[in-house]
N, C-alpha and C positions, 0 to 999 in steps of 0.2 A: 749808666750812672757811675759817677766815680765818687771815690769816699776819699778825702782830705785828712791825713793824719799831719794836727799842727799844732804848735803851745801856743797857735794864736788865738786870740778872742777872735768869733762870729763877725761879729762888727766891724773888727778890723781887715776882714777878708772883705766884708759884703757892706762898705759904709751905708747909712741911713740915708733914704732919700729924702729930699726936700719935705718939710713938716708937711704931713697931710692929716684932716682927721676924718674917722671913721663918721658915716651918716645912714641911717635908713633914707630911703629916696623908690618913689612910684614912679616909674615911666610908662605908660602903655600899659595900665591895669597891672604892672608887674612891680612886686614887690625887691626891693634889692640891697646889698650892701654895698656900698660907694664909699672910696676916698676922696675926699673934695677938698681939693690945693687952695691956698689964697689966690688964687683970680679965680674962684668959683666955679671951677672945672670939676667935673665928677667922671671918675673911673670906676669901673664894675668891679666888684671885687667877688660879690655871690649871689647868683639869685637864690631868692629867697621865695618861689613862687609854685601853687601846688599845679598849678597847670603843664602838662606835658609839652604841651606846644610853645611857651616861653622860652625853654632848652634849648628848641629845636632853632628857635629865631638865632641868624649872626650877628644881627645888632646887640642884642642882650649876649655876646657873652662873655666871662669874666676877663679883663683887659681891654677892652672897650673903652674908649671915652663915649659921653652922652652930649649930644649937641645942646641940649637945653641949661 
């Protein structure tokens, strides 16, 4: 881990990506938090699901795009 001693703004180190907003979104009984870009793309951001085996799936997990 390295720690950045700078008089710069966050922002300015790390610009914003392209507007995305935040969505709840179900894929496969599984509940999740998705960013979803104007062309309608949805990225994992957290599941949100009490089942153990949700975790375990690589499709679900966080940085994921979703094909649907």
């Amino acid at each position: 881990m390295t720690i950045l001693y700078t008089p710069l703004s966050e922002h300015d180190i790390f610009p914003q990506e392209e507007e995305m907003s935040v969505v709840l979104f179900e894929h496969k009984n599984c509940p999740l938090m998705c960013r979803e870009g104007s062309d309608g793309k949805k990225q994992i951001m957290q599941v949100l699901s009490t089942d153990p085996a949700h975790y375990m799936d690589p499709a679900l997990q966080p940085g994921q795009w979703l094909d649907s």
